[in-house]
Backbone as CSV, one residue per row, in Angstrom:
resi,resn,N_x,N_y,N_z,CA_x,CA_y,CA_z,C_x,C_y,C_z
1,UNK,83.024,23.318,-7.250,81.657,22.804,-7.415,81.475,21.514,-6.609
2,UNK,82.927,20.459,-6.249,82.320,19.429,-6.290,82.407,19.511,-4.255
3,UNK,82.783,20.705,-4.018,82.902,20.602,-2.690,81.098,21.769,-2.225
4,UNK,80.741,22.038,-2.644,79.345,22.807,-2.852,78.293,21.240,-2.929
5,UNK,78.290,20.618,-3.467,77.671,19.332,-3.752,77.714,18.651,-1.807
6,UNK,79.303,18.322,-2.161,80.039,17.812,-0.942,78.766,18.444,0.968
7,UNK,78.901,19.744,0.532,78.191,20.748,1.880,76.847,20.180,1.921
8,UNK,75.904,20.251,0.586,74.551,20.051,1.018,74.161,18.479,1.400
9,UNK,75.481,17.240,0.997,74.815,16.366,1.208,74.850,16.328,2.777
10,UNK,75.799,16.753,3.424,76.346,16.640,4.661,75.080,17.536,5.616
11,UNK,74.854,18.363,4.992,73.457,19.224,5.716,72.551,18.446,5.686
12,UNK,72.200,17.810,4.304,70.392,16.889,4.786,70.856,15.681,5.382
13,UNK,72.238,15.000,5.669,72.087,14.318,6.622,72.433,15.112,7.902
14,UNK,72.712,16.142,8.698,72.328,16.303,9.871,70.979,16.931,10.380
15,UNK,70.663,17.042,9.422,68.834,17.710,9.588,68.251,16.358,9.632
16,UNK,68.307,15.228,9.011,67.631,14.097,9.081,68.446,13.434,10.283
17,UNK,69.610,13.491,10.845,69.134,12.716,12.021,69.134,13.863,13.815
18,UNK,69.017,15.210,13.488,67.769,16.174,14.177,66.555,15.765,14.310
19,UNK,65.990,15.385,12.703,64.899,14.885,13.085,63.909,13.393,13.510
20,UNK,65.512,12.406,13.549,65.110,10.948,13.907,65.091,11.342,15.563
21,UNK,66.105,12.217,16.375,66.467,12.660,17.743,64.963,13.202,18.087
22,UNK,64.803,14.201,17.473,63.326,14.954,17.904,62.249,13.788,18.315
23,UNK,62.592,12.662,17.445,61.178,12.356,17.525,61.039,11.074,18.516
24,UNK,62.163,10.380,18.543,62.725,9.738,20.261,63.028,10.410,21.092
25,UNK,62.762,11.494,21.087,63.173,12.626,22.211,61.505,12.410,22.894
26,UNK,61.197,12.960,21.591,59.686,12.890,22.060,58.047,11.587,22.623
27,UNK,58.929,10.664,21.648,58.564,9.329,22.871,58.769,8.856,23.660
28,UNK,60.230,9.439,24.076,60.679,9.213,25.718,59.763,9.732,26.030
29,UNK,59.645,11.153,26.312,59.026,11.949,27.226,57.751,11.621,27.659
30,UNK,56.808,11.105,26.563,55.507,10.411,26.244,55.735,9.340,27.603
31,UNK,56.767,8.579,27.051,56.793,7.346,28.026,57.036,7.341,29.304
32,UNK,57.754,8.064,30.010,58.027,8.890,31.126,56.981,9.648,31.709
33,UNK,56.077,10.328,31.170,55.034,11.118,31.570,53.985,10.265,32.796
34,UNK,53.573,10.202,34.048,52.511,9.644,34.706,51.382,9.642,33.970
35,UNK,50.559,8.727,33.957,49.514,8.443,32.952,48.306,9.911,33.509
36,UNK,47.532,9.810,32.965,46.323,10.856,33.469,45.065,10.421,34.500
37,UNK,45.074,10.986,35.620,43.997,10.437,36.447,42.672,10.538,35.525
38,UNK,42.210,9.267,35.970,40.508,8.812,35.231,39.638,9.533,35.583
39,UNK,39.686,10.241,36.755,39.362,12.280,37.217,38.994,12.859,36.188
40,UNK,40.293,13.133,35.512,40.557,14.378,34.409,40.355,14.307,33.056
41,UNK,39.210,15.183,32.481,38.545,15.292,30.832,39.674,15.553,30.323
42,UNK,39.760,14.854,29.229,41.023,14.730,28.193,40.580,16.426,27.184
43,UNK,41.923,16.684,26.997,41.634,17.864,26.332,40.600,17.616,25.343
44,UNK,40.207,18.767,24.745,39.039,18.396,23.264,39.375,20.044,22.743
45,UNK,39.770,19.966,21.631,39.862,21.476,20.714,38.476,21.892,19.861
46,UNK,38.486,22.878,20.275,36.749,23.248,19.657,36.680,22.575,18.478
47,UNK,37.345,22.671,17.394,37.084,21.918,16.045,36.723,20.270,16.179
48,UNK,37.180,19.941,17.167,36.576,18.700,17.531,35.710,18.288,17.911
49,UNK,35.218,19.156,19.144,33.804,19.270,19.371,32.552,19.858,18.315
50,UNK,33.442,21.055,17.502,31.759,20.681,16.481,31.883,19.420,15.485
51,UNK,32.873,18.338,15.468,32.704,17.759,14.343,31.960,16.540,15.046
52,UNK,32.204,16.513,16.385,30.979,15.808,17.139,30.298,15.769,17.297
53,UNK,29.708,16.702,17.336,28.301,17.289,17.462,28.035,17.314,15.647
54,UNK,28.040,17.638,14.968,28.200,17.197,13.611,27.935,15.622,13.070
55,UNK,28.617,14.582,13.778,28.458,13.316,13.472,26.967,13.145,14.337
56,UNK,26.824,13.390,15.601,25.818,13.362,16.625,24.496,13.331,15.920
57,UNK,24.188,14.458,14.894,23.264,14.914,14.161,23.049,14.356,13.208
58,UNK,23.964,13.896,12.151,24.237,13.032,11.359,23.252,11.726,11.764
59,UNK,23.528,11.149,12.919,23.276,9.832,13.324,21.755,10.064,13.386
60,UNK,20.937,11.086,13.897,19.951,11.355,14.700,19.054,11.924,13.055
61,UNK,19.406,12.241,12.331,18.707,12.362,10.832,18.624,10.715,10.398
62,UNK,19.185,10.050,10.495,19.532,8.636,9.612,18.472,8.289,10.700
63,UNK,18.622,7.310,11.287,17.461,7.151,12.432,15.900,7.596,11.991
64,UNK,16.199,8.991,12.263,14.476,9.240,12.119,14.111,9.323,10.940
65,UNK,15.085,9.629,9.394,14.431,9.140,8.343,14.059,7.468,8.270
66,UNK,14.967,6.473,9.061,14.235,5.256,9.071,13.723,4.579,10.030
67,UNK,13.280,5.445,11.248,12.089,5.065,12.095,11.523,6.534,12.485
68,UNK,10.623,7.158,11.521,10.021,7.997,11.870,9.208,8.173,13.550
69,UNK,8.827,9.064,14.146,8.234,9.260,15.298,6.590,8.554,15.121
70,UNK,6.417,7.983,15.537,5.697,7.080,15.762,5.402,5.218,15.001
71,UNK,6.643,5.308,14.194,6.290,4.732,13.166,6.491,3.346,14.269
72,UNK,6.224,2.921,15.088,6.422,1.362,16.408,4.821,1.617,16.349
73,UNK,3.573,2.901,16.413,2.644,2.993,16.783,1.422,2.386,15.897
74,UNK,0.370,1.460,16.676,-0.405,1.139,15.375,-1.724,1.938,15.795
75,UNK,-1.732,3.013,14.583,-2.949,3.911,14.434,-4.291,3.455,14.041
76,UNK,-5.307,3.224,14.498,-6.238,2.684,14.373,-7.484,3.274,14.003
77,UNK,-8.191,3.474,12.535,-9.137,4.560,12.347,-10.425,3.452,11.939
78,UNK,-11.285,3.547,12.027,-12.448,3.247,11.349,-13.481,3.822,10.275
79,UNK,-14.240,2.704,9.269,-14.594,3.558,8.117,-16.406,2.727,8.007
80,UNK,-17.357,3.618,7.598,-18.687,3.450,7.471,-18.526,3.235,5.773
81,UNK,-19.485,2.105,5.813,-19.749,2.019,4.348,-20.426,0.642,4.163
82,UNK,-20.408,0.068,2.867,-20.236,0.626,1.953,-21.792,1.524,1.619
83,UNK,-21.636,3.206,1.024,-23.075,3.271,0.626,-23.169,3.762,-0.775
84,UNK,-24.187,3.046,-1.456,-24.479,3.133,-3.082,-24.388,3.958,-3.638
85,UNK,-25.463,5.410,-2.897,-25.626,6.106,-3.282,-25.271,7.786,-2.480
86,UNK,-24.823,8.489,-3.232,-24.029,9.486,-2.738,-24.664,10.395,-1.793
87,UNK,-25.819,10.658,-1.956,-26.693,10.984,-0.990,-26.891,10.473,0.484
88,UNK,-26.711,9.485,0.881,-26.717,8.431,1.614,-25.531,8.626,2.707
89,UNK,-24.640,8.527,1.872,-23.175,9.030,2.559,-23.349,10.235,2.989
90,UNK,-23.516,11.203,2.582,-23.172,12.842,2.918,-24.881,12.443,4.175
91,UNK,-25.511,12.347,4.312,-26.134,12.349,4.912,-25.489,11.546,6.345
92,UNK,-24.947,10.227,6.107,-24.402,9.729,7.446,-23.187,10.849,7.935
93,UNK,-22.529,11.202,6.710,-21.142,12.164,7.468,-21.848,13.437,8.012
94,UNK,-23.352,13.694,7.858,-23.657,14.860,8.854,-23.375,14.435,10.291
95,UNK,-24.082,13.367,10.115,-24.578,12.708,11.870,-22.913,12.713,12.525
96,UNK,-22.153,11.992,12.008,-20.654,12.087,12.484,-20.492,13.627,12.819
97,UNK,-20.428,14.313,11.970,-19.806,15.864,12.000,-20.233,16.400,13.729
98,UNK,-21.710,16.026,13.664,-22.603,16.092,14.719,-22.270,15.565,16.111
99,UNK,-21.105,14.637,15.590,-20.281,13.821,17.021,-19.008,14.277,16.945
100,UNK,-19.028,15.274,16.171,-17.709,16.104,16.763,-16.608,15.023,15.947
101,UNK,-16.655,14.294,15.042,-15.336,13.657,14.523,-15.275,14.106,12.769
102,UNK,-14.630,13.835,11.950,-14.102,14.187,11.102,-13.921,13.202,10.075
103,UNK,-14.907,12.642,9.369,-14.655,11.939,8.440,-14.639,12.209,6.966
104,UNK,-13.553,11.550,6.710,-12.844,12.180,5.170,-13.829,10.770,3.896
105,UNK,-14.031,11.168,2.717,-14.906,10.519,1.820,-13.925,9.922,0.927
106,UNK,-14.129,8.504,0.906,-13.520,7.626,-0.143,-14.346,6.735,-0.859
107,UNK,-14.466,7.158,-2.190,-14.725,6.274,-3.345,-14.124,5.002,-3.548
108,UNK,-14.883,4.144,-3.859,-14.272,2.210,-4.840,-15.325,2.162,-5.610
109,UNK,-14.784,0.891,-6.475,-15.516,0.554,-7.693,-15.268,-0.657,-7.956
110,UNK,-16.084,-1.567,-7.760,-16.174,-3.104,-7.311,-17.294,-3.754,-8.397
111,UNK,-16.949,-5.125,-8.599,-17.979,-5.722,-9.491,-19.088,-6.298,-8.487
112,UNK,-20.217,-6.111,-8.941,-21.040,-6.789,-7.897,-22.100,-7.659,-8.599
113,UNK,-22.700,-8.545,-8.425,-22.773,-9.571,-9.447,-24.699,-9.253,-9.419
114,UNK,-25.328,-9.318,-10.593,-26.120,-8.607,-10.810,-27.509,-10.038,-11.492
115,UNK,-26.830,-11.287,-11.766,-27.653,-12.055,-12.726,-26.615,-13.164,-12.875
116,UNK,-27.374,-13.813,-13.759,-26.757,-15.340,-14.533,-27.058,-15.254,-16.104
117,UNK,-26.200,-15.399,-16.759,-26.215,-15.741,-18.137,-25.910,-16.811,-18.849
118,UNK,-26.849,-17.623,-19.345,-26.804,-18.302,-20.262,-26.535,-18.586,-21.707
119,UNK,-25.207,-19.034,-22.576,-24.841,-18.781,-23.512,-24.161,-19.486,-24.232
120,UNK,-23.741,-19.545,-25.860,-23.073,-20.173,-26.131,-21.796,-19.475,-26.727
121,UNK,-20.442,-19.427,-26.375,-19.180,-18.672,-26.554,-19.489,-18.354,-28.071
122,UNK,-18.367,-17.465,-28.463,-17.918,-16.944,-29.729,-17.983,-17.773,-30.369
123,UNK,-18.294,-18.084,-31.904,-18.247,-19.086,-32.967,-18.569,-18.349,-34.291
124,UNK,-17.888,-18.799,-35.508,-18.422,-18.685,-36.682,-19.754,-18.259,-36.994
125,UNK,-20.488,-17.743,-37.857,-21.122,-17.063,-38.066,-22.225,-18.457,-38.704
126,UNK,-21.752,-18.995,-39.566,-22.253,-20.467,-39.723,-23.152,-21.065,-38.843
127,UNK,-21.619,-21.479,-38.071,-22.000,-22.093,-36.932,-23.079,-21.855,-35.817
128,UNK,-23.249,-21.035,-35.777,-24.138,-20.039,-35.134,-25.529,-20.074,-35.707
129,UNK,-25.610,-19.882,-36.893,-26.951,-20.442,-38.101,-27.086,-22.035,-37.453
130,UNK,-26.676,-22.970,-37.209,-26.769,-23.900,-37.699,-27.268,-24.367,-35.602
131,UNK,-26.392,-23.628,-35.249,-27.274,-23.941,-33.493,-28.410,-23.493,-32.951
132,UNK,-28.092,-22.387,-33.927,-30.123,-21.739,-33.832,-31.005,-21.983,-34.818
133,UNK,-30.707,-22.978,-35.745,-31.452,-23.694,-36.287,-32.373,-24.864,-35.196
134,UNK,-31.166,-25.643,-34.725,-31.520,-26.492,-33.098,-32.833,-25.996,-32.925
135,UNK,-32.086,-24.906,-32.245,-33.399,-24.372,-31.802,-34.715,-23.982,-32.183
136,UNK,-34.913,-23.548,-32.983,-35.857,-23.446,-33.872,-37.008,-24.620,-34.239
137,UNK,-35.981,-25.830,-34.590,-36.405,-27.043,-34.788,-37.484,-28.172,-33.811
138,UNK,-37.221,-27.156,-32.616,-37.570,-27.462,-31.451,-38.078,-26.900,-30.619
139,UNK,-38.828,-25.001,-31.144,-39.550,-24.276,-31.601,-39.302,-23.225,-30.348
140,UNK,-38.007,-22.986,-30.034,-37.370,-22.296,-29.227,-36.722,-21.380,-29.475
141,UNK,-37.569,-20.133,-29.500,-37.420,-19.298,-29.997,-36.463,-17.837,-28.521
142,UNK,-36.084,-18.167,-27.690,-35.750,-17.593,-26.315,-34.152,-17.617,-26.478
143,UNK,-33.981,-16.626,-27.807,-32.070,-16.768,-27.839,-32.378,-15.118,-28.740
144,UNK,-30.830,-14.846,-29.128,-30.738,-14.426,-30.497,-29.324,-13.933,-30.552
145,UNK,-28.939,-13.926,-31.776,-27.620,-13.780,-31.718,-26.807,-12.719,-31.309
146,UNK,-26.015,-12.523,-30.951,-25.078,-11.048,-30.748,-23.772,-11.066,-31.457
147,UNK,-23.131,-10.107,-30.587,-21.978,-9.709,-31.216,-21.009,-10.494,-31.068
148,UNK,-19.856,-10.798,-32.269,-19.319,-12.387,-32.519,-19.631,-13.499,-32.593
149,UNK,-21.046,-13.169,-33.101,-21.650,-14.686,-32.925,-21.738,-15.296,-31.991
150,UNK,-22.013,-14.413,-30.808,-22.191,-15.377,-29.724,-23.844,-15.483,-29.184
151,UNK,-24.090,-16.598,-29.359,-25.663,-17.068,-28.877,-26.451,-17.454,-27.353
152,UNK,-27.194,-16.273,-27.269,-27.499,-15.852,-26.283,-28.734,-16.532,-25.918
153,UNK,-28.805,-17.432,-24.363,-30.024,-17.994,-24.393,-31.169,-17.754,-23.270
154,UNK,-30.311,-16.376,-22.253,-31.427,-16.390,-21.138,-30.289,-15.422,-20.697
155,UNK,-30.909,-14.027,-19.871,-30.404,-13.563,-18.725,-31.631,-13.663,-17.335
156,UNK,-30.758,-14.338,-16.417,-31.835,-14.525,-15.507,-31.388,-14.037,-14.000
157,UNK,-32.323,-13.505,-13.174,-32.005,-12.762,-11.750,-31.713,-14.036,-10.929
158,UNK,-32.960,-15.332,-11.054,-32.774,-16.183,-9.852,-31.804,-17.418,-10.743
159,UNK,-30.668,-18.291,-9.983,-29.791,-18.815,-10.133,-30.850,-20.482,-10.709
160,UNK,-31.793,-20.937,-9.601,-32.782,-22.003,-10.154,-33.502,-21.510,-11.769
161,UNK,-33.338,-20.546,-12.033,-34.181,-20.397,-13.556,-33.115,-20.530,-14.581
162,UNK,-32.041,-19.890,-14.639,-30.741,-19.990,-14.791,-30.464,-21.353,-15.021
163,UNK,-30.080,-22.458,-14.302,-30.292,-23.555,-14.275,-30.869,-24.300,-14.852
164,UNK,-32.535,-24.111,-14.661,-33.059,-25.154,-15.439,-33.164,-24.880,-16.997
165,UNK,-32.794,-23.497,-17.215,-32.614,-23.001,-18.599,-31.094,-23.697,-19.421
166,UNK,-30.630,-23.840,-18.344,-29.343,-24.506,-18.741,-29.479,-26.168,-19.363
167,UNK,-30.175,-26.387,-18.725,-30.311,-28.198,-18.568,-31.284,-28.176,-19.544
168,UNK,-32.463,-27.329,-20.306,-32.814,-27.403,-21.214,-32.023,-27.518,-22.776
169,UNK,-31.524,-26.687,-22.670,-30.857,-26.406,-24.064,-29.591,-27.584,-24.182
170,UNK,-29.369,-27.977,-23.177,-28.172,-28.957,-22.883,-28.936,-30.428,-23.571
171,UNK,-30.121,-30.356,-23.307,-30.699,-31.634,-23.613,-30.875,-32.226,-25.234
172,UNK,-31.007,-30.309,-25.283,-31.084,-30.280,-27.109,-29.734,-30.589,-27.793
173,UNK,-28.986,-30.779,-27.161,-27.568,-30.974,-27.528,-26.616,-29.706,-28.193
174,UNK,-26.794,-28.576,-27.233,-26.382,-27.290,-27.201,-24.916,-27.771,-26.199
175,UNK,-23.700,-26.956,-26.363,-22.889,-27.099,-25.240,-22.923,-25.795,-24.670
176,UNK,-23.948,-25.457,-23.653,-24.313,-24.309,-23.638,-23.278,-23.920,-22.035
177,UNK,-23.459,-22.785,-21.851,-22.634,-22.006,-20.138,-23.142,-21.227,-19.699
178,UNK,-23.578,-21.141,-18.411,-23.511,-20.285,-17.373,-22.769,-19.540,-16.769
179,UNK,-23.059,-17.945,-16.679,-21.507,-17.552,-16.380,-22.432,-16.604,-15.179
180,UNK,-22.114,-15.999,-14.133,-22.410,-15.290,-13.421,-22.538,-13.404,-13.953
181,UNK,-23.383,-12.917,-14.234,-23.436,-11.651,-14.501,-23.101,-9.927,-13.517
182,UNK,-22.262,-9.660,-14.098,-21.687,-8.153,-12.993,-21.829,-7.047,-13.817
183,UNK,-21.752,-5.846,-12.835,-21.705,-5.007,-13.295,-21.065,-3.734,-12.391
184,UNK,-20.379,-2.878,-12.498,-19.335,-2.151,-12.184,-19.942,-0.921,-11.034
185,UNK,-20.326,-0.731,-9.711,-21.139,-0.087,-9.194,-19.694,1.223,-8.410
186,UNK,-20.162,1.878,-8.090,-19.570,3.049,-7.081,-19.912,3.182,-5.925
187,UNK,-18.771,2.848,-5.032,-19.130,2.601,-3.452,-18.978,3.634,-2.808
188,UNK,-19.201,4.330,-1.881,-18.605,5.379,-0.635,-18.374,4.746,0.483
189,UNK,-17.694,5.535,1.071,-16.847,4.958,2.372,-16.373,6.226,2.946
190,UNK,-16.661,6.126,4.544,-16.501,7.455,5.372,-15.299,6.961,6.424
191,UNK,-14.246,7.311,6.220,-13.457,7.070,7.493,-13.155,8.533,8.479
192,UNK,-12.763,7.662,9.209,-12.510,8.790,10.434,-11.601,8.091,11.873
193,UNK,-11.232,8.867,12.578,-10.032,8.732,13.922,-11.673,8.487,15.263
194,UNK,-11.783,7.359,15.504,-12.916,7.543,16.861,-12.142,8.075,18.199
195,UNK,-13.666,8.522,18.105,-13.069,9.382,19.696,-13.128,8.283,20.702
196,UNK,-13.070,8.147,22.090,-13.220,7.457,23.393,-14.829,8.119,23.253
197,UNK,-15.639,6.821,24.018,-16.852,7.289,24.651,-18.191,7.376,22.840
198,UNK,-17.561,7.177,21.713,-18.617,7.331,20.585,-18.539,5.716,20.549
199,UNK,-18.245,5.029,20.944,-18.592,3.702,20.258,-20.045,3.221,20.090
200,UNK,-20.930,3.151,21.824,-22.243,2.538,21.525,-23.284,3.671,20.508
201,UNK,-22.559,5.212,20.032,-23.156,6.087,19.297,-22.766,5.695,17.577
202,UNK,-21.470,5.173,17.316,-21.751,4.612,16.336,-21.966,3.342,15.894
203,UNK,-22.284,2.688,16.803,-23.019,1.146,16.507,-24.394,1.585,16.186
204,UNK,-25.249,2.410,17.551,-26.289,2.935,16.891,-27.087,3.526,15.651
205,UNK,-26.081,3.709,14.692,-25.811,4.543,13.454,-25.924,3.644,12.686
206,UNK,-25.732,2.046,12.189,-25.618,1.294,11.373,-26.531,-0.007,12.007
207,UNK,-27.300,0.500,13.241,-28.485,-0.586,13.532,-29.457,-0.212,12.507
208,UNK,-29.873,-1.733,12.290,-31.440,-1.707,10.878,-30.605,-1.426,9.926
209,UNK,-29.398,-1.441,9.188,-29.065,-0.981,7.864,-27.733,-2.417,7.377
210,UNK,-28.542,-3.576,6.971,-27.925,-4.734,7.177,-26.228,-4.652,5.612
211,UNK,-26.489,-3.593,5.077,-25.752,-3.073,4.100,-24.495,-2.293,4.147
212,UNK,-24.619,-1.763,5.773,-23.789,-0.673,5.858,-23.111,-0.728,7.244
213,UNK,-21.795,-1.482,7.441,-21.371,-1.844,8.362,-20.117,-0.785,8.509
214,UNK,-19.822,-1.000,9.885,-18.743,-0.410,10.524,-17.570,-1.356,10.952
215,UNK,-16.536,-1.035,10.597,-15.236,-2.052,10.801,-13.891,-0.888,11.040
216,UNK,-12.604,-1.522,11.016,-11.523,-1.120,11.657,-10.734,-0.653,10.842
217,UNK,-9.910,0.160,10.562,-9.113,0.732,9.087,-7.770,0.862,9.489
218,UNK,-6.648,0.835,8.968,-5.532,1.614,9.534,-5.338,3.182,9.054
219,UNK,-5.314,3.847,9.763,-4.764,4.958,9.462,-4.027,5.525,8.325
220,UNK,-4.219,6.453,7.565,-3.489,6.585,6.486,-3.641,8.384,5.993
């Protein structure tokens, strides 16, 4: 047995230094070899070439998911508006259609300020008795109360009436406010891509209509 032991150690050491020889065998030869003229394409094994072409593609997806094809370009569209009423609009997007362009319809909803209000904030219910008493006393009868007790002393269109309604009740020793009055309207808006050559045709389109201007949009 102990000469069976004895055999295999003696085998994996001449297989291990076969294979220290092989492999200085083989960097001689390496080293010895004339280098390769700058002429001659270095081998390439097909599996190499598709994994190149593989990375190639790779690179060229990454890229254009983060600079899409045109995305350096600034697209430039223009939009008609604003108009009140819906009628109004579909009527200008004929005349466009009519110039051969293509404008798509967009809705907003904007506060647009409508009046002035005169008032006195939220207060006790009391309290409220007892400021329109003031008034009363002083035979001013141009209020009445609302909801939360808040005391109402004028809605007015022009800003000078507003005003001097203010400076009245102020005198009575009201701590009264002015607040600007809105109300929630629906706009239209026509955009579209201009052609070359429609410009002095749509300037023409929004002469006399001091409401309904034409300006520059980005694309979207």
């Amino acid at each position: 047995m102990r000469h069976v032991v004895y055999l295999l150690v003696m085998v994996n050491l001449g297989f291990l230094g076969w294979n220290i020889f092989q492999s200085q065998s083989i960097r001689q030869v390496e080293r010895d070899m004339p280098p390769i003229p700058a002429t001659v394409a270095p081998l390439v094994t097909l599996q190499e070439k598709e994994q190149a072409a593989a990375d190639e593609v790779s690179v060229i997806e990454i890229v254009t998911v983060n600079e899409p094809p045109g995305a350096g370009t600034n697209l430039v569209c223009q939009t008609l508006g604003p108009f009140l009423a819906r009628q109004a609009m579909q009527e200008m997007e004929e005349k466009l259609v009519a110039m051969e362009l293509e404008p798509q319809q967009r809705e907003t909803a904007r506060q647009r300020p409508i009046g002035y209000w005169v008032h006195l904030p939220e207060m006790a219910r009391e309290e409220a008795r007892r400021q329109a008493q003031i008034l009363d006393d002083h035979n001013d009868k141009e209020y009445f109360i609302g909801k939360d007790n808040v005391l109402s002393l004028g809605a007015f269109k022009d800003m000078k009436r507003a005003q001097k309604r203010l400076k009245h009740v102020r005198k009575l020793g009201l701590d009264a406010q002015l607040e600007t009055r809105y109300r929630t309207v629906e706009e239209y808006w026509l955009d579209f891509q201009p052609e070359s050559g429609a410009g002095e045709q749509l300037t023409g389109l929004v002469e006399g209509d001091p409401d309904v201007w034409l300006q520059d949009r980005a694309c979207y």
